[in-house]
C-alpha positions as CSV (number, residue, x, y, z in Angstrom):
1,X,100.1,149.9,144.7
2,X,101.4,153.3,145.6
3,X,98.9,156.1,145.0
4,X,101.9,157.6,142.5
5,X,101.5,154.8,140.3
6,X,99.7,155.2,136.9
7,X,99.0,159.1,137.5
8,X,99.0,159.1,133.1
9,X,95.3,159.6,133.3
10,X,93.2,162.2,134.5
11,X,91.5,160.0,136.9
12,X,95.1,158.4,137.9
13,X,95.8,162.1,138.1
14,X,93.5,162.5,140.5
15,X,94.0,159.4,142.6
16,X,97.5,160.4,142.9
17,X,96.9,164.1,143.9
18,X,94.2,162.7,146.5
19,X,95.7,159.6,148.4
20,X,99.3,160.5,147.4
21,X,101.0,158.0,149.7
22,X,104.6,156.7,149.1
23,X,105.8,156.1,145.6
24,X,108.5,156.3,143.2
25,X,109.2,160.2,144.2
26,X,109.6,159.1,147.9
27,X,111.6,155.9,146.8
28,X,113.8,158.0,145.2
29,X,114.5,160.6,148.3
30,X,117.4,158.6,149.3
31,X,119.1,159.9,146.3
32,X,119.1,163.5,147.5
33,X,122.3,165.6,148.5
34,X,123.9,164.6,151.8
35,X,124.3,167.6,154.0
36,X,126.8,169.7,153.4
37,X,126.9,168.5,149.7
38,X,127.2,171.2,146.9
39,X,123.8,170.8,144.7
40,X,124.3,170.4,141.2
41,X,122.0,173.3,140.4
42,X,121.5,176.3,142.7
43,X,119.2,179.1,141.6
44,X,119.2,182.2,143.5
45,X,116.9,185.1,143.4
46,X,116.0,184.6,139.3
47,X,114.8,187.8,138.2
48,X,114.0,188.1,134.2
49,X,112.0,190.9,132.3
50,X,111.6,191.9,128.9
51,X,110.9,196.0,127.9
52,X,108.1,195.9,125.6
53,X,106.1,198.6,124.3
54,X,103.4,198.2,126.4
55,X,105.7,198.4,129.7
56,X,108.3,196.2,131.2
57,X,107.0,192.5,131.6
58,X,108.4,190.6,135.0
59,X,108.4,187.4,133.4
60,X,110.1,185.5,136.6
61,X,110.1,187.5,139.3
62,X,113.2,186.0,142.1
63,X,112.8,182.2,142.1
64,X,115.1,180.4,144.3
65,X,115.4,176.6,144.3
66,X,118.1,173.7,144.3
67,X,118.3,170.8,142.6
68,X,121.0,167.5,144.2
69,X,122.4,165.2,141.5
70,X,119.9,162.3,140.4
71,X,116.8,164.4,141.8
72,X,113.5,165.5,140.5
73,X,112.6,168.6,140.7
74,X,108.8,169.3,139.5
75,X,108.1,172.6,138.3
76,X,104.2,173.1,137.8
77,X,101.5,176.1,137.4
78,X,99.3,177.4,135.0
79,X,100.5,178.7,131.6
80,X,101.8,182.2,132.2
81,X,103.4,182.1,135.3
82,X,107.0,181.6,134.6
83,X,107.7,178.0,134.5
84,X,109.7,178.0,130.9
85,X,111.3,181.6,131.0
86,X,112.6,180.2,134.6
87,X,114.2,177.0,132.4
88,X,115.3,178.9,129.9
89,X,117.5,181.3,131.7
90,X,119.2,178.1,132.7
91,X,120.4,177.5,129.2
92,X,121.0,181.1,128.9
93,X,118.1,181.2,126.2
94,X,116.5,184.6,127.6
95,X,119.8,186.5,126.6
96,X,118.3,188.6,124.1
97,X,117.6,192.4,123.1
98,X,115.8,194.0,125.4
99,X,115.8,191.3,128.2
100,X,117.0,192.2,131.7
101,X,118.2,188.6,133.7
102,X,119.4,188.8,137.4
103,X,120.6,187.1,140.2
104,X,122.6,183.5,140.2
105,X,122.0,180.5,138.3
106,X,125.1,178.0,140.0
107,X,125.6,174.6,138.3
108,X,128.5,172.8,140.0
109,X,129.6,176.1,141.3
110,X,130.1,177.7,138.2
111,X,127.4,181.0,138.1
112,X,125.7,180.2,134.5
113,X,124.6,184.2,134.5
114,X,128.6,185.5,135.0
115,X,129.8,183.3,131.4
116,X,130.3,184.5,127.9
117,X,128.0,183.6,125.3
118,X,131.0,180.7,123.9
119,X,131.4,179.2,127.4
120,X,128.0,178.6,127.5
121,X,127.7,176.8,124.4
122,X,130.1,174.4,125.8
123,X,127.7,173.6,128.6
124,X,124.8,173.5,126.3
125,X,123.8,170.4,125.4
126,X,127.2,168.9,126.8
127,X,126.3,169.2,130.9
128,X,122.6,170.3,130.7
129,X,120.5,169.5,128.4
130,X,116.8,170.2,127.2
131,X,113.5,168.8,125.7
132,X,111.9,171.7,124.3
133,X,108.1,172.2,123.9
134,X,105.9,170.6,121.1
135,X,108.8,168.5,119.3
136,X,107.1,169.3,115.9
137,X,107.9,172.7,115.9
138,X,111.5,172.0,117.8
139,X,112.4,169.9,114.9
140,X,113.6,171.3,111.8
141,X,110.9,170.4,109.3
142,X,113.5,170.4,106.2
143,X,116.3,168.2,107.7
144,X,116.3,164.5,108.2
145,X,115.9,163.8,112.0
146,X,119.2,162.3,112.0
147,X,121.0,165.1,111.1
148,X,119.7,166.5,113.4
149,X,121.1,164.7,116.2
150,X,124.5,164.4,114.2
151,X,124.5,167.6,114.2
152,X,124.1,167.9,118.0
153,X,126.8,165.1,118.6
154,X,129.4,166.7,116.6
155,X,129.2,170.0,118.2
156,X,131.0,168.2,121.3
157,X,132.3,165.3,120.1
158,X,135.0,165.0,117.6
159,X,133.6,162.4,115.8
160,X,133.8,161.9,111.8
161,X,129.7,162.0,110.1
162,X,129.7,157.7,110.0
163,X,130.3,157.6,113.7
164,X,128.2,160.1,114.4
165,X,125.7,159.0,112.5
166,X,126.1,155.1,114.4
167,X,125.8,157.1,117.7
168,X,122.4,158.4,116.5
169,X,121.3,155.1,116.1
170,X,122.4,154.2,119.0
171,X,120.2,156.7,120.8
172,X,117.2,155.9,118.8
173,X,117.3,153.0,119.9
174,X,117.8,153.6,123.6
175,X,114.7,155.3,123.7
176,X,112.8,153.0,122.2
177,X,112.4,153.7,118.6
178,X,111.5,151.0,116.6
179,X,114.1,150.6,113.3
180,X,116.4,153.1,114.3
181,X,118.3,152.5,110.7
182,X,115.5,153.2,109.1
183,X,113.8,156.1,111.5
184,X,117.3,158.1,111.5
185,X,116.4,159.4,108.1
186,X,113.2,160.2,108.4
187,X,111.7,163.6,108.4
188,X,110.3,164.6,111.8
189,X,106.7,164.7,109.8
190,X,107.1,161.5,109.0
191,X,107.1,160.3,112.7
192,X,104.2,160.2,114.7
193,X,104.1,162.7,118.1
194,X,105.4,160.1,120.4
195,X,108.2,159.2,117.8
196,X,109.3,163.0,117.8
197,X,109.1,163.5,121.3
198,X,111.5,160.1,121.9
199,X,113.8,161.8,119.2
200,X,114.0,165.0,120.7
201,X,114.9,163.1,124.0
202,X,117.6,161.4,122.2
203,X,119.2,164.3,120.2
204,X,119.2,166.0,124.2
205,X,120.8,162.5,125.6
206,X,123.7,163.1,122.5
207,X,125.7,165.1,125.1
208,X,125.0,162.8,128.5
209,X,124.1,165.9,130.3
210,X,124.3,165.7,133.8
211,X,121.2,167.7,133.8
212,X,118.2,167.6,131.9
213,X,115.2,170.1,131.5
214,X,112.3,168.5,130.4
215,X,109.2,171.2,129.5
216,X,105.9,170.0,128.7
217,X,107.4,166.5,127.7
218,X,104.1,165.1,127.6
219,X,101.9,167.4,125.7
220,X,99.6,167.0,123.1
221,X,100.6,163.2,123.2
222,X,98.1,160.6,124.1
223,X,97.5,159.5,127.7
224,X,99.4,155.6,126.7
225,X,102.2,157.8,125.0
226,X,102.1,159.9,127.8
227,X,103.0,157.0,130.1
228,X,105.7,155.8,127.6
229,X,107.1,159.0,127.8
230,X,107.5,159.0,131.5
231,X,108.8,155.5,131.8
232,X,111.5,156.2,129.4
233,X,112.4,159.3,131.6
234,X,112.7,157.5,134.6
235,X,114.5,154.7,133.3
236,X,117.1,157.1,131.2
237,X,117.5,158.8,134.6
238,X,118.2,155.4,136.8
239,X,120.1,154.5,134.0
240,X,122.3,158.0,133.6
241,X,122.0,159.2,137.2
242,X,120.8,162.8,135.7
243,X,119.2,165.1,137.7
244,X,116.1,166.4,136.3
245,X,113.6,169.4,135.8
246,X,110.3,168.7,134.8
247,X,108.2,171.5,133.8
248,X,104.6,170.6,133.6
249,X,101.1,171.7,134.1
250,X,100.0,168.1,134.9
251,X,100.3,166.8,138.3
252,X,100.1,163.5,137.7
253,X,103.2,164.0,135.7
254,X,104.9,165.4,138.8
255,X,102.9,162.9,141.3
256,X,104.7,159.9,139.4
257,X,108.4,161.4,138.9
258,X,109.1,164.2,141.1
259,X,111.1,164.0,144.6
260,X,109.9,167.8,145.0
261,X,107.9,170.2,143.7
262,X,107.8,173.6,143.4
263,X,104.4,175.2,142.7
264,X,104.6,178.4,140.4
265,X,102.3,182.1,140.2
266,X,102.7,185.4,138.3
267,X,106.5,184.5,138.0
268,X,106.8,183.2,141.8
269,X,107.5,180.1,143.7
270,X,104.0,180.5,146.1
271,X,105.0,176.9,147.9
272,X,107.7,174.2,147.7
273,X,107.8,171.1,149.2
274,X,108.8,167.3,148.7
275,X,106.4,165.6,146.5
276,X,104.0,163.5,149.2
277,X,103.7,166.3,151.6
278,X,102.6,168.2,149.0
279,X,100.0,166.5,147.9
280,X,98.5,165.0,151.5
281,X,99.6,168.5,153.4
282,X,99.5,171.5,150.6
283,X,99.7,174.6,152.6
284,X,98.8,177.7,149.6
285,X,95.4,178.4,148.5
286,X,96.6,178.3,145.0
287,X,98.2,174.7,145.1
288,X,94.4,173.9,146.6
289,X,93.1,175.0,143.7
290,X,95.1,173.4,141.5
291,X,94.4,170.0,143.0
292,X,90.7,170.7,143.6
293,X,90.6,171.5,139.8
294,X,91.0,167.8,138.6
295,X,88.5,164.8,138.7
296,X,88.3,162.2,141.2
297,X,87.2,158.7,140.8
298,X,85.3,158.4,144.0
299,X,83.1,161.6,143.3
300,X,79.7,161.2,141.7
301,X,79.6,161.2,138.3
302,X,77.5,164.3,138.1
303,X,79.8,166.1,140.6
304,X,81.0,169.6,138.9
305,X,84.9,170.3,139.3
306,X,86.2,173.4,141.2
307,X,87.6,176.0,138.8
308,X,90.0,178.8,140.3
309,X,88.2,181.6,139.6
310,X,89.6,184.3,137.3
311,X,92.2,184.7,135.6
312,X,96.3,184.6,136.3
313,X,97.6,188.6,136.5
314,X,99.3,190.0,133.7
315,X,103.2,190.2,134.2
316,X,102.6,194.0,132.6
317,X,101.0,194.9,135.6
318,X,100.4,192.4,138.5
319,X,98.5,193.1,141.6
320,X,100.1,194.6,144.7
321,X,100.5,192.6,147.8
322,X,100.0,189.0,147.7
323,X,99.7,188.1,144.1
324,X,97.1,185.7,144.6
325,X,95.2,187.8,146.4
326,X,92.2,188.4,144.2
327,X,91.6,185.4,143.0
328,X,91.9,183.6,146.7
329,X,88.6,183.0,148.4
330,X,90.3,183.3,151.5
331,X,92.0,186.7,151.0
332,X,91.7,189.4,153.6
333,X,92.2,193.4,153.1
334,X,95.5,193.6,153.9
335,X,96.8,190.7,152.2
336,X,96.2,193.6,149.0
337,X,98.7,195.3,150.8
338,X,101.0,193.4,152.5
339,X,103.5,191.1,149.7
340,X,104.7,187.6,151.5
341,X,107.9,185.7,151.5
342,X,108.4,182.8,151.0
343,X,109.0,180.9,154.4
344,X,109.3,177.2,156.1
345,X,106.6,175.5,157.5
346,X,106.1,175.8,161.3
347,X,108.2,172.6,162.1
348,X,108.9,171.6,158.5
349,X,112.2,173.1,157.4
350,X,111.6,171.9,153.4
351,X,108.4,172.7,153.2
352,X,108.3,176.3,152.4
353,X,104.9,178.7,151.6
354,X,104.4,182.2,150.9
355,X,101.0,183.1,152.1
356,X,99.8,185.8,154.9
357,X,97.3,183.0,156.5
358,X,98.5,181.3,159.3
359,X,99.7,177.4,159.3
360,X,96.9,176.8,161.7
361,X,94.2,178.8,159.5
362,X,96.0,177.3,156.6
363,X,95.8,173.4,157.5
364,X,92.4,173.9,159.0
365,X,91.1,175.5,155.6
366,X,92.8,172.1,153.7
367,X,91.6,170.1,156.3
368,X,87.9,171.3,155.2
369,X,88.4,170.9,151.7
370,X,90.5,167.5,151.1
C-alpha cells in the first residue's frame, strides 16, 4: 500500500507526510509536460496588493510556478499567506477598486493579466474553472441548485433551458449525486455539505474546463466525505484529462493528489518540489513545521505535537529579510537582513527553496528531526 494512500485522516495524514513513498502523485508524473512543451499555465512573478486605510497590503508577493496539462499542482500554507488571492488572480477575481495586480498569468500562451474584462468571461468557467470555498455560502441560498448550473451552462453554450436543464442532470449525476431529477431542484440548504460541495463541482465541470482550481474542496466536510471528495476529483481528472490546482491547508489532501507542491508564506513560494521529495527530503524550516505539526501513528499516545511558534506576519507590514525569519528556530542575525530567492536544490533542478541555510545545514537539520 503506498504511503499516499488513505491520507483522509489525520493519522493517514500523518502516515503519508512521514513514510511518503510512491503513490498516486508519483504514478501520475508520467503525465507531465515533455520538454520543450508549452505548460498550460505559466505564472510569472504574481504580485497583487490592495490600498487600504491602514497601508497597502502585499497580499501575494511574486509567485512563479507552472502547471503541464493533466498535472497536479498542490498549493498549501497556513491561512493568510496568499494561497486564494494567488487563485484568484487566475480567474481575474482580484480586479477590483483599489487592487494593484502584476506580472504574467499565461494559459496556453495567452497572458490572462493583458485581456479585457469580456474576454475573460469567455475563459471563465469555459477553459478554467473553479470550486470556490465553503459551497454554502458559494451557492445562492434563494435559487434552486439547478438553476444554478443552467445558468452556468448557458452562458457558453447555446442551449435552449430543457437541454440545459438535462445537461445539469447529467452532471449531477457524474459526480455522484444520488436522484439527480430530484436533487436539481433542490435548494442548496436542502443538501447536506458533501451534496453541495459535489454540486459546486458539477456547475464548475458545466464548461469542461481544461483547468480547474479547486480551494479548500475539503473543508468543513467530514473525514469519509473528505475522501469522497477526493476520489471524485481524481477520477473527474483521469476521466477529463484536466490539469488541476489544489489549494489546501491539509497535506494529506496534497500527499494523495498532487504531482507537486508548492509550499506557501507571507504571500511567497518559500519551497517547491515534486510531491515525494517533498515529503521524505523537505529542505525549508517552514515546510518542517508544517509536517512536524500533525500526529503520527507510531508516536506515543501522550506525545505533545510541535506547534510553529508565533504567528504568520501581517501583509501590512512583514518583516525584513527572510520572512520566516522570526518565527524559525534556526534563524541567524543576518538572515533579518539578508531576503532569499528562491533557488534549485544543489543537484535537484525541480526542487527549489528559498532559505539562507545551506543544503548541507539544511538536510542535516531534517535529518535530526524526521
Amino acid at each position: 500500500m503506498s504511503p499516499f494512500d488513505g491520507a483522509d485522516t489525520p493519522e493517514a495524514t500523518a502516515t503519508a507526510a512521514s513514510e511518503a513513498g510512491s503513490g498516486a502523485a508519483s504514478s501520475a508524473s508520467s503525465d507531465a509536460a515533455r520538454p520543450g512543451e508549452e505548460p498550460l499555465l505559466r505564472v510569472e512573478d504574481l504580485r497583487v496588493s490592495y490600498a487600504t486605510e491602514d497601508g497597502t497590503v502585499q497580499a501575494v508577493d511574486g509567485i512563479s510556478y507552472e502547471l503541464g496539462r493533466g498535472r497536479t499542482l498542490g498549493i498549501v500554507g497556513e491561512s493568510g499567506s496568499g494561497k486564494t488571492v494567488g487563485a484568484l488572480s487566475v480567474l481575474g477575481l482580484t480586479r477590483a477598486e483599489g487592487a494593484t495586480v502584476s506580472g504574467r498569468i499565461a494559459f496556453e500562451g495567452r497572458d490572462l493579466l493583458a485581456l479585457e474584462e469580456s474576454e475573460l468571461r469567455a475563459i471563465r468557467g469555459e477553459e478554467i474553472a473553479m470550486v470556490f470555498q465553503d459551497s454554502l455560502s458559494s451557492l445562492h441560498p434563494m435559487y434552486r441548485v439547478g438553476a444554478q448550473i443552467v445558468e452556468a451552462i448557458r452562458a457558453h453554450r447555446d442551449l435552449a433551458k430543457a437541454p440545459a436543464r438535462a445537461r445539469a442532470i447529467e452532471l449531477l449525476d457524474l459526480v455522484g449525486i444520488p436522484e439527480p431529477s430530484v436533487r436539481v431542484d433542490s435548494y442548496p440548504h436542502e443538501l447536506s455539505g458533501g451534496q453541495r460541495q459535489r454540486a459546486m463541482i458539477a456547475m464548475a465541470l458545466s464548461g469542461d474546463p481544461k483547468l480547474l482550481i479547486a480551494d479548500e474542496p475539503t473543508t468543513a466536510l467530514d473525514v469519509t466525505v473528505q475522501a469522497q471528495i477526493l476520489a471524485l476529483l481524481s477520477r473527474l481528472q483521469r476521466e477529463r484529462g484536466m490539469a488541476l490546482v489544489l489549494v489546501t491547508h491539509d497535506l494529506g489532501v496534497v500527499a494523495e493528489m498532487a504531482d507537486e507542491i508548492a509550499v506557501m508564506y507571507a504571500g511567497r513560494i518559500v519551497e517547491r518540489a515534486p510531491a515525494e521529495r517533498l515529503f521524505t527530503v523537505p529542505e525549508h524550516p517552514y515546510t518542517w513545521g508544517l509536517l512536524r505539526s500533525i500526529p503520527t501513528l507510531d508516536g506515543p499516545r501522550e506525545e505533545l505535537l510541535t506547534p510553529i511558534p508565533g504567528s504568520p506576519p501581517s501583509p501590512l507590514a512583514p518583516p525584513s529579510g527572510c520572512r520566516f525569519h522570526p518565527r524559525c528556530p534556526y534563524s541567524e542575525p543576518e538572515h533579518a537582513r539578508t531576503d532569499p530567492a528562491l533557488e534549485p536544490v544543489p543537484g535537484q533542478p525541480d526542487h527549489e527553496v528559498a532559505c539562507l541555510l545551506s543544503s548541507d545545514t539544511r538536510r542535516r537539520l531534517w535529518k535530526k528531526l524526521a
